[in-house]
C-alpha positions as a printed Julia matrix, in Angstrom:
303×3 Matrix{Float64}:
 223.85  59.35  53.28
 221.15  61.67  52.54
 217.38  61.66  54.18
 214.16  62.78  52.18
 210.52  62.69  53.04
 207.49  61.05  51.6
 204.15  62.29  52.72
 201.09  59.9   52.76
 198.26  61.21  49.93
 196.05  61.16  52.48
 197.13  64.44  53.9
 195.37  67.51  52.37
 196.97  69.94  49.72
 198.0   72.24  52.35
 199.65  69.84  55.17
 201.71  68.52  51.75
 202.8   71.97  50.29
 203.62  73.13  54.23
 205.76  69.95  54.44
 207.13  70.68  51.02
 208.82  74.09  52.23
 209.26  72.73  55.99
 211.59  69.97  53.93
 212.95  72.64  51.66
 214.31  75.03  54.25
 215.2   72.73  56.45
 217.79  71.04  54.33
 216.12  67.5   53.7
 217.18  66.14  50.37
 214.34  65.31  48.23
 210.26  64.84  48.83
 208.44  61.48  46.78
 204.83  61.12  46.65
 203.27  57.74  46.1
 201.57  57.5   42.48
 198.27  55.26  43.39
 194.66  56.17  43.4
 193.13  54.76  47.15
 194.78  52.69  49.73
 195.69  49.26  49.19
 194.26  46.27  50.61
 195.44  43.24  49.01
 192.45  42.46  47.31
 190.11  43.68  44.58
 188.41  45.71  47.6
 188.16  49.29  46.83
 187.78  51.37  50.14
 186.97  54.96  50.88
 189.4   57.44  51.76
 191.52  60.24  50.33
 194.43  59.59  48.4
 195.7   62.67  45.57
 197.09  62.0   42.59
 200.67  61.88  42.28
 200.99  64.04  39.13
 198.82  66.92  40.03
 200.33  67.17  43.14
 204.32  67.26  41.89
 204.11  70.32  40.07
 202.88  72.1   43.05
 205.31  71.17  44.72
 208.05  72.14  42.89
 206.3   75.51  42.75
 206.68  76.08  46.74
 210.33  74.83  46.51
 213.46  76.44  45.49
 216.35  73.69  46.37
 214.02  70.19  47.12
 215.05  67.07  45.09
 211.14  66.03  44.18
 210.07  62.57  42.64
 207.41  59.58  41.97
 207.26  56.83  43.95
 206.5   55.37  41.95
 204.57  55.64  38.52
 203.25  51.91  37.11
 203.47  51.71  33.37
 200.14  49.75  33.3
 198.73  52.71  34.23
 200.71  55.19  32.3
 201.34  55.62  28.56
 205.15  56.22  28.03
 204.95  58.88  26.1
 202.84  61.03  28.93
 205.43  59.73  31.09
 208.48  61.07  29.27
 206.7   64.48  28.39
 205.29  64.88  32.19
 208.75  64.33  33.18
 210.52  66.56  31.06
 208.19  69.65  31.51
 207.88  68.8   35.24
 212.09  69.35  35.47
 211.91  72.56  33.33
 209.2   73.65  36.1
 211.22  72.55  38.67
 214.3   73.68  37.25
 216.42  70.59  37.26
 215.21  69.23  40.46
 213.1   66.0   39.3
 213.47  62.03  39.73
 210.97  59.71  38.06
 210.22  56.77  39.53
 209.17  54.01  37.64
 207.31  50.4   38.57
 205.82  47.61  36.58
 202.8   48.22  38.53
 201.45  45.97  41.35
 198.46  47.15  43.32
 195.22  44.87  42.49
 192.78  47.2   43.79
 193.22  50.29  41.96
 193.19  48.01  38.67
 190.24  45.65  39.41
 188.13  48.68  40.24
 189.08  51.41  36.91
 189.41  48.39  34.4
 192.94  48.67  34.04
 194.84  45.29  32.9
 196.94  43.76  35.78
 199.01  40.93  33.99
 200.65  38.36  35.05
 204.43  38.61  36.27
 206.01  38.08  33.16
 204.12  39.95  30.77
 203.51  42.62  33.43
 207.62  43.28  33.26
 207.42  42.75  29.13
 205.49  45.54  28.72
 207.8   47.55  31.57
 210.44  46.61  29.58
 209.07  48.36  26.42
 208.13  51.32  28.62
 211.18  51.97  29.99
 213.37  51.6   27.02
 211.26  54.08  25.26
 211.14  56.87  28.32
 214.87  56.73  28.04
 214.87  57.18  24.36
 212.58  59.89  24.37
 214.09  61.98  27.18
 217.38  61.38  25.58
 217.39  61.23  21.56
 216.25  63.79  19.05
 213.74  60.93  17.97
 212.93  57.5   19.13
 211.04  55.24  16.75
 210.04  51.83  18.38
 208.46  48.17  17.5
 207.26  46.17  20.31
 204.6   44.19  21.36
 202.64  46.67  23.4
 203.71  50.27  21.83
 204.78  51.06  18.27
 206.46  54.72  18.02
 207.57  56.38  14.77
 210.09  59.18  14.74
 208.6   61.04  17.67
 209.38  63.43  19.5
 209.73  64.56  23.36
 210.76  68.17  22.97
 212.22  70.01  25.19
 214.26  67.55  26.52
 214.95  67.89  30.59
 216.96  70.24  32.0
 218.8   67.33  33.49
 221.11  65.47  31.2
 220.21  62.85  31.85
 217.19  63.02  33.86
 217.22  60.24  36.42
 215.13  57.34  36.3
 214.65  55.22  39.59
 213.12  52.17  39.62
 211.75  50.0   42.61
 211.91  46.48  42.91
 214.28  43.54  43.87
 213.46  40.9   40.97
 216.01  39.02  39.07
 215.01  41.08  35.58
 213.55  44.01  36.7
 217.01  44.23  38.22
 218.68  43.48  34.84
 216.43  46.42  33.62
 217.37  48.77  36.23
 221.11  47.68  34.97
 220.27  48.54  31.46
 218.41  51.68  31.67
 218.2   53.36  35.23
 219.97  56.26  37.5
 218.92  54.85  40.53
 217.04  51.84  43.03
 214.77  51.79  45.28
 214.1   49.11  48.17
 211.6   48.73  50.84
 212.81  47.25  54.01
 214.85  47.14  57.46
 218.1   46.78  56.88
 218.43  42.73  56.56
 215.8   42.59  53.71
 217.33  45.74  51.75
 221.01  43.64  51.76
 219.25  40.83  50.51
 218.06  43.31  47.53
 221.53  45.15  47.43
 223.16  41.61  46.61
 220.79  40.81  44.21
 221.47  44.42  42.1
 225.44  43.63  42.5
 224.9   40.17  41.06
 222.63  42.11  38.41
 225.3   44.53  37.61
 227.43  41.7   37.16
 225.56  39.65  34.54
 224.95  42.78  32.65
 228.4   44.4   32.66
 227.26  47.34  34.63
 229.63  49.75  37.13
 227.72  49.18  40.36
 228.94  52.22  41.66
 226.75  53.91  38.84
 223.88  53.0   39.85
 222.17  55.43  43.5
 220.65  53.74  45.7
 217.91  54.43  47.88
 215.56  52.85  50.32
 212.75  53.47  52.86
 210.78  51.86  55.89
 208.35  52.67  58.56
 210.32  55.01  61.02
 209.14  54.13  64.85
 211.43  57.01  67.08
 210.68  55.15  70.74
 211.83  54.04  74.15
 208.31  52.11  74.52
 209.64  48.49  74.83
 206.22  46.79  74.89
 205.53  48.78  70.87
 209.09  48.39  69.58
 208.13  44.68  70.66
 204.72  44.82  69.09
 206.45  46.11  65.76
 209.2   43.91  65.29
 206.9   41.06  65.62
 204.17  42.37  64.18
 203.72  42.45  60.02
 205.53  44.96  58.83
 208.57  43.93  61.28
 210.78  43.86  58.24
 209.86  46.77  57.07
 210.3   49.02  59.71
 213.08  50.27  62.1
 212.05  51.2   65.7
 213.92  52.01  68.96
 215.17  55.17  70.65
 217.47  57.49  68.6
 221.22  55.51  69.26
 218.77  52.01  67.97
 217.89  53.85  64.71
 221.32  55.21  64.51
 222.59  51.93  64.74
 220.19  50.94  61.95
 221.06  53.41  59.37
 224.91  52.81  59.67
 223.64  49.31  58.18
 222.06  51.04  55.75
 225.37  53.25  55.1
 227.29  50.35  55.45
 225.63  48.69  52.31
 225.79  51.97  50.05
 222.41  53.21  50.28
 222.81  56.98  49.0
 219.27  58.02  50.49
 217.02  57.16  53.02
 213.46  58.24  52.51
 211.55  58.99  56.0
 207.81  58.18  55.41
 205.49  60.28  57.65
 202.56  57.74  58.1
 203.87  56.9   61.17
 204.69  60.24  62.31
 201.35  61.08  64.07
 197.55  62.74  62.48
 197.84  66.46  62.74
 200.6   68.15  60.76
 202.3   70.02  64.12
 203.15  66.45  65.27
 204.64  65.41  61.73
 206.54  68.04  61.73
 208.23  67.69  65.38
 209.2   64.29  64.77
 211.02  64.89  61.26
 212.4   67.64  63.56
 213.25  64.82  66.4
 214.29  62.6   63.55
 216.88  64.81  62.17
 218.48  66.68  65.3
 219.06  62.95  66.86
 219.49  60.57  64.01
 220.15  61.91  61.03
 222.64  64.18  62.06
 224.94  61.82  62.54
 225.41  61.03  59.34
 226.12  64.49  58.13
């Protein structure tokens, strides 16, 4: 199992590029940055606070790297044309020289949408319209031309040239639904899952049934999750957290608990786990020190 970090867009430019080649030299796997606009909230409520944009930030990235895997975590097609998507891709792996992953979602976040006017549908045509995106980023990152007639995009012989570096370039996708799963089946590299170990098997049976219905090699398919990372021996927080709301999203406890916790995650095939930093402390010195923690007493047993 490989480990990757994902830096909140909160941070500044700097903290993010200094984690970039921290990650880089240090032999993590891959960095993902969050494609949204402000924090979430669960409503139509639009709060202050800094949060950079995904695709600005990428290339930079890539720039201050030489080895690091580098990826979207992930980009909604409600907000993104498919054609932008498949041509920021492709130019973004030339930059990076082979080295990108884009992450696609049907898009989810109310906020964001309420407050720039962009459509949020409901569920079903919300994944109609992914499926139209998705089926056409594939086509144009893979054929000489893609000409398409759907319901929400209409392409004619074009192009996406050059094509990626990668052949194919991967696409991940994020989400445990019955046919987003069947899409991921259809047309995706890779999946993603939030969640402590219990709630990502629940999503790991539901891609194996998936795979099943659709005739697809589940062994094709990477997979990849994340949650909130809590490296303690405070009983009273590891309490508070595993009760608290984001319980089963997290894993917390000293190093041989979240040791323990992984080899569930290894146990179920996940290829990479993704270490988040928003719990990691607010100055970039601390950040730093527990990735360091992280990977001299967890992840390196499972080198």
């Amino acid at each position: 199992m490989k480990f990757s970090v994902w830096t909140n867009p909160a941070h500044s430019m700097d903290e993010a590029l200094d984690l970039a080649r921290f990650a880089d030299a240090e032999g993590w796997h891959a960095m993902w940055y969050a494609d949204h606009y402000m924090n979430n909230t669960g409503s139509t409520e639009a709060p202050l606070g800094p949060v950079h944009e995904c695709w600005s930030v990428i290339p930079a990235l890539a720039a201050v790297t030489e080895r690091l895997r580098l990826g979207t975590l992930v980009a909604p097609t409600t907000f993104h044309h498919p054609a932008l998507l498949a041509n920021r891709a492709a130019t973004i792996d030339h930059l990076s020289h082979g080295r990108f992953v884009l992450g696609l979602g049907a898009g989810w976040q109310i906020n964001e949408h309420a407050a720039y006017g962009v459509e949020l549908p409901e569920p079903k045509p919300r994944v109609d319209r992914f499926a139209e995106a998705i089926e056409i980023i594939r086509s144009l990152l893979t054929e000489e031309r893609t000409t398409f007639e759907g319901e929400y995009f209409q392409f004619t012989d074009a192009p996406c040239d050059p094509k990626p570096v990668q052949s194919p370039l991967p696409i991940l996708v994020g989400s445990a639904g019955p046919r987003m799963l069947r899409l991921v089946c259809r047309f995706a590299d890779e999946w993603n899952a939030w969640g402590a170990p219990d709630l990502v098997a629940k999503g790991v049976e539901k891609l194996e049934r998936a795979c099943v219905d659709t005739g697809r090699d589940p062994a094709s398919i990477r997979r990849t999750c994340q949650a909130m990372v809590f490296l303690t021996e405070d009983e009273s927080l590891i309490t508070n957290i595993r009760d608290g709301d984001m319980g089963e999203r997290s894993i917390v406890g000293p190093a041989s608990q979240l040791v323990e916790e992984l080899g569930r995650y290894d146990e179920l095939g996940i290829d990479e786990f993704i270490v988040p930093d928003f719990t990691f402390g607010g100055g970039l010195d601390e950040r730093l020190d527990q990735y360091r923690l992280f990977q001299a007493e967890v992840a390196s047993h499972f080198a």
